[in-house]
C-alpha positions, 0 to 999 in steps of 0.5 A: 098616193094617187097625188104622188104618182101624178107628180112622179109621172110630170117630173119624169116629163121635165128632167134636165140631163138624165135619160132615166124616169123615176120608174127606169130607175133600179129599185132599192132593197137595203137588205141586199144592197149593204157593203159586207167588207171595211171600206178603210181596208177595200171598199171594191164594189160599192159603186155610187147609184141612184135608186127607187124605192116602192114609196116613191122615194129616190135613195142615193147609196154606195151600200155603205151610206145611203141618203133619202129623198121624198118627191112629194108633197115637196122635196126633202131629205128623210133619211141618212143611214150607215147601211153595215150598221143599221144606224139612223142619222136623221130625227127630223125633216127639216128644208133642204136649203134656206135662202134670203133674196133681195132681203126676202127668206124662203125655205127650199123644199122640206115637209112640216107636220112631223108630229115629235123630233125626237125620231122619224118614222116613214110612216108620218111621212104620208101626213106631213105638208109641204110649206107652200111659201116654199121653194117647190121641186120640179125635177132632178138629174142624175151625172157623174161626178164632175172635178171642181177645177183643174189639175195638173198632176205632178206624178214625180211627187207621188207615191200612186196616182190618185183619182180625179175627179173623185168618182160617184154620183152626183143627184141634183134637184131644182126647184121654183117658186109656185103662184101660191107661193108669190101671194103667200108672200106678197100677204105677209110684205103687205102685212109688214109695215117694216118691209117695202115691196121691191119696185112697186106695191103691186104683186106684180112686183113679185112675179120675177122671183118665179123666174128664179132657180134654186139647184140643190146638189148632192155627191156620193162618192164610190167607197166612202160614207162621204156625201157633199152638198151645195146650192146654186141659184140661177137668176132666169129673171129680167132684173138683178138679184141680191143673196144676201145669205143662205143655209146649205145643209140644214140637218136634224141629227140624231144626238149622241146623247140626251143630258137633262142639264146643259153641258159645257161639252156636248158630244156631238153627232160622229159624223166630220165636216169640212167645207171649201170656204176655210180659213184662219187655222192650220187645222180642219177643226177651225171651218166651224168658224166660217161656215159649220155650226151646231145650233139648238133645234128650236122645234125639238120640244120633247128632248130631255134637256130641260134648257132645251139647248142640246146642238143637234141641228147642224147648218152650214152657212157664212157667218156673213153675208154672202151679199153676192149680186147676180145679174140677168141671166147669171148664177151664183153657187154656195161653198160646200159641204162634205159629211163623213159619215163614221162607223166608229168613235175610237180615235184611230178608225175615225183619224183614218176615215178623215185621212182618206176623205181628204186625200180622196177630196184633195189628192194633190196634198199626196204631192209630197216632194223633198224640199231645201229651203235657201237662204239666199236668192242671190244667184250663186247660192240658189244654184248651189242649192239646186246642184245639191239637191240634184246630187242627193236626189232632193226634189224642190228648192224654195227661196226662203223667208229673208232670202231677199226674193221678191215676187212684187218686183215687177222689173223685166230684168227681176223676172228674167234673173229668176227665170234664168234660175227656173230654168237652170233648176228645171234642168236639173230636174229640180222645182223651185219657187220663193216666199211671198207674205200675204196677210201679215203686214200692214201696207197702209194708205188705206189698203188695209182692213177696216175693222168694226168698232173693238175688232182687230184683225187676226194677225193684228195687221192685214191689207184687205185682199179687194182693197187696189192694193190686194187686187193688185198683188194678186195681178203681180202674183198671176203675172210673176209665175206667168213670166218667170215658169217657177212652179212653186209658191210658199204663200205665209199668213194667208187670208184668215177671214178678216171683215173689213167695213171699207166702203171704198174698196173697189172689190167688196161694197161693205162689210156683208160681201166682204168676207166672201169676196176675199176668200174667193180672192184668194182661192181663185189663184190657188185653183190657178196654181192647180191647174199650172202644177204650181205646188202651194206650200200654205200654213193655213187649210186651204187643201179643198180650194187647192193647197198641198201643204200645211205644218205638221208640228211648227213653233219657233221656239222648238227649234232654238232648243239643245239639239237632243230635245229637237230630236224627241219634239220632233217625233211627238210632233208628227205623232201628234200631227198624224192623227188628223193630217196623212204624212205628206200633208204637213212639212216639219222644220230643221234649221241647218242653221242658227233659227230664231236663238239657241247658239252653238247647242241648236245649230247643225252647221258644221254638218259634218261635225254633227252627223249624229243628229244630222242623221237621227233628224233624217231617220226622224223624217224620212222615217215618218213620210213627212217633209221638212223644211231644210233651211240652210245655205247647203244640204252637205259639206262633205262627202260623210254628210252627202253620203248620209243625206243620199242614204235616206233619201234613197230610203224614202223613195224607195219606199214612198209609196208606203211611207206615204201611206197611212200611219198607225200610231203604237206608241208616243215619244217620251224620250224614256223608252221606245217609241213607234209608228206603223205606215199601212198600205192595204193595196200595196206590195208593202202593206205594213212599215214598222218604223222604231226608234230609241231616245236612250244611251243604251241598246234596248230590246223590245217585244212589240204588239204590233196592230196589223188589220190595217194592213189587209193581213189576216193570217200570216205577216212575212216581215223582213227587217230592214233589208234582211231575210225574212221571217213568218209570223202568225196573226192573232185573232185581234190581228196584232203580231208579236214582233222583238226588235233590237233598237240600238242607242239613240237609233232606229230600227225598221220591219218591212211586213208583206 
């Protein structure tokens, strides 16, 4: 241990922002620093640190989950633990990063000698070396966590205000390559007759890759088994450098299973991922297309699958390129990673642990205003819409799909037309915006994406976003909101990751770059829109680059339907959509007006001829916490419908706070009895919002087990229903209340628990 103390003591000499040596550091003793409460109910008092351990290793660790670090030989994760239960994550040590520069792979930190993969025990740890063609660690730092871009919070549509940035601890280690590095490498491009020596044949030609900085970041969060990661590159060299790709997070996890046959369905470690380099899909699921994947461990030769394919090794990394240049004195930065770390496989705590992650890592998608869109964008129709909305306490107007608005009209007198609008809506106290598409049309000469031979892009047309054409638009789009003051965007057929293998594109080189440069494209305006309080209405993930909102439940053909089966659809769509999407994440669709066929049996207007399902759809909603997309010339036709429209909305806000909340499912529409959700809100003065409805034609009367740890409940429950006197109801010891409901015919009941 003599060499790992030396090197401790010359790190302690070169540390970059922290004032704390290894040694100032508070001392780790897991026994004592486990949290004993749910974090999902209140996680108070685990604050984000980092500490020492008497082997010379750094832990970071909120009590709830604590990764590890070795210094010496090298750096290198050696532990990721749910600290409650006592459960190990990582089976082997593997390099905290991978990069290639200017066509040359290199580890970054990582030990080798691990004698078996199947566990870790710290005792090998002392045997293992350090991979001396490696990036090498030299110091670290310890800050606060830092928000990853602006944001201009929009408090009227929120239902509490939400941290940012997100609190904890940030760890950072750098790391160089060392001279036995540089003539490790130089050996092996000698040896390599395929491989030329950049800018002469000579080891000197290698002495700028010394000057080269790799940063590994790691967060933990205050209250959450959530860590993240990402790398930068700092280019310290004379000259400039290319990434042509990189791996992030390499990690070795624990299998969930061991099978000796290969299987089709692997379970895979319980851990959720995200990343911010996300696209093509309306769900979270889908970054394992960009940037997650799970690969075979190549060195794991002892697991039991005789194929030896079992995917236990997770990495993060581009499917191509990045091929990002960095000039002298520049730096580059990876996307990155989020690992949530559950403590549970049933559905129902593992949908409310990624629930809460993503409000926590985007709490603008608990932006949750209540929206009209119009039909029209001729003058006299958006003001009526905005005069409505302002009478019934809607919140937002957005010029729909085939209103004939046009954000690419560059005219001074368009811009001042629409300003006149922003204006007058602002004065009423109304948001508004319009519909642009992006990536779901063809704009041809020679803008559009070049496909390799047998590919087509995902919507079958898309311009490439760093063609003149897609620079151009997102020009008009910067200047439009510039010019005008609107301040929301409904932004259809976003960037789904189409490659394009131009050359003649002024904004990518060739097919390697030009993935990651569209997506930059992209969420360089959305993080714009964040920073201006421009809502973004997205049917695509983008929340981690700065969207609010994607569908909940959406296809055409759903709401063409007879509108007594709009209504049960509905409901099983926000079931259904609530499992991985809080409320206010996600928008529903009424067609006020004919939408896409139905006639006479799928169409609202008349509203006041159909208040009924006017009605049910609004229960239906407003019910759930979930918006929807109210697509009609007018929100009420008379004073009935304006009146139904003002009860539930004043409904909503009433309760907004628990209505955006989290929701317990307790039983799934099927149109043959009752059907139930249950909003929680543990720190709130509600905690507990019991909403019931019935599809049939007939009262009915039912006893409902009602789930209520969530809650924050433990003996009593005071439920009120709907806005009468209440009533006290013991709490089980499995933390469920017996609750009989009257549920009147194709109607809704709602409990209020304190």
């Amino acid at each position: 241990m003599r060499r790992s103390a030396a090197f401790l003591v010359t790190l302690s000499l070169c540390l970059v922002t922290t004032a704390q040596s290894p040694d100032e550091l508070p001392l780790y003793e897991p026994s004592r620093k486990a949290f004993a409460g749910d974090w999902l109910i209140d996680g108070t008092g685990s604050s984000s640190r980092v500490y020492r351990t008497g082997d010379d290793h750094l832990v970071l660790s909120n009590g709830i989950v604590a990764r590890t670090f070795t210094l010496s030989p090298n750096g290198a994760t050696v532990g990721l633990d749910l600290l409650p239960e006592n459960e190990s994550f990582i089976r082997s040590v593997r390099p905290e990063a991978e990069i290639e520069i200017d066509g040359m792979m290199f580890s970054v930190g990582g030990l080798a000698g691990q004698p078996i993969h199947n566990y870790l025990l710290p005792a090998w740890l002392k045997e293992m070396k350090s991979d001396p063609s490696a990036f090498s660690l030299v110091d670290y730092s310890i800050t606060e966590t830092k928000e990853r871009f602006p944001w201009k919070k929009r408090m009227e549509w929120m239902p509490k205000d939400m941290p940012w940035p997100l609190p904890g601890k940030e760890l950072t280690f750098r790391y160089r390559l060392d001279d036995t590095a540089i003539m490790l490498l130089h050996e092996r491009l000698t040896a390599d007759t395929q491989h030329q020596l950049p800018n002469s044949s000579g080891k000197d030609s290698l002495e700028y890759l010394k000057q080269i900085v790799v940063e590994v970041h790691y967060e933990l969060y205050d209250a959450m088994p959530l860590f993240s990661k990402w790398i930068r590159v700092l280019n310290e060299s004379s000259q400039e450098i290319l990434i042509n790709t990189f791996k992030s997070e390499i990690l070795a996890l624990t299998e969930p299973e061991s099978a000796v046959e290969s299987l089709t369905n692997w379970i895979l470690p319980n851990i959720s991922l995200q990343t911010d380099y996300n696209f093509g899909g309306m769900t979270g699921e889908s970054l394992t297309r960009s940037s997650i994947s799970w690969e075979i461990d190549t060195l794991y030769s002892t697991q039991v699958c005789y194929q030896r394919n079992m995917p236990c090794l997770l990495e993060a990394s581009p499917k191509y390129g990045p091929a990002q240049a960095v000039r002298s004195g520049g730096s580059f930065e990876s996307f990155r990673t989020w690992e949530l770390i559950h403590d549970s496989r049933d559905r129902e705590r593992k949908g409310l642990e990624n629930r809460k992650m993503m409000r926590a890592l985007a709490p603008w998608s608990t932006e949750n205003p209540i929206l009209m869109h119009v039909r029209s964008a001729e003058e006299e129709a958006v003001k009526k819409a905005i005069d409505q909305c302002a009478a019934v306490g809607f919140e937002m107007v957005i010029m729909t799909f085939g209103s004939g608005f046009n954000l690419e009209n560059e005219s001074p007198e368009y811009a001042a037309q629409v300003r006149q609008l922003a204006e007058y809506a602002h004065s009423r106290g109304i948001a508004l915006g319009g519909y642009s598409l992006l990536a779901s049309r063809k704009v041809g000469g020679g803008n559009d994406v070049v496909m390799p031979e047998g590919r087509m892009p995902a919507f079958g047309n898309s311009p490439c976003l760093e063609s003149e054409w897609g620079i151009d638009y997102f020009r008009k789009l910067y200047n439009f909101y510039e010019q005008t003051g609107m301040d929301v965007l409904e932004h259809d057929g976003s960037y789904p990751g189409d490659i394009c293998i131009s050359t003649l594109h002024p904004g990518h080189r060739g097919l390697e770059d030009s993935q990651w440069n569209q997506y930059r494209r992209i969420t360089d305006f959305y993080k714009w829109c964040r920073e201006k309080g421009i809502y973004l209405n997205v049917p695509d993930y983008y929340f981690l680059s700065g969207s609010n909102k994607i569908a909940m439940g959406y296809r055409e053909t759903n709401w063409s339907l007879p509108r007594e089966q709009q209504e049960i659809i509905e409901r099983q769509n926000i079931y259904d959509g609530t499992w991985e999407k809080a409320p206010s994440m996600g928008w529903m669709f009424v067609p006020l007006v004919e939408y896409q066929g139905g006639g006479a049996a799928a169409t609202i207007e008349p509203l006041r001829e159909h208040l009924p399902h006017y009605g049910q759809r609004l229960a239906n909603l407003f019910g759930a916490g979930v918006q929807a997309c109210y697509r009609g010339p007018q929100l009420y036709d008379s004073p009935e419908t304006e009146a139904l429209v003002k009860k539930w909305v004043g409904f909503y806000k009433n309760h907004r706070r628990i209505l955006d909340g989290d929701i317990i499912h307790i039983r799934r529409p099927d149109g043959r009895d009752y059907d139930a959700i249950l909003h929680v809100d543990p720190q709130g003065e509600e905690k507990g919002l019991l909403m019931v409805y019935n599809p049939l034609d007939e009262e009915i009367t039912r006893t409902i087990e009602v789930p209520v740890y969530y809650t924050g409940l433990s003996s009593k429950a005071i439920v009120h229903e709907q806005e009468e006197e209440p009533i006290v109801l013991d709490i089980t010891r499995n933390y469920t209340i017996r609750l009989t409901a009257v549920i009147p015919a194709k109607g809704y009941n709602y409990f209020i628990l304190k």
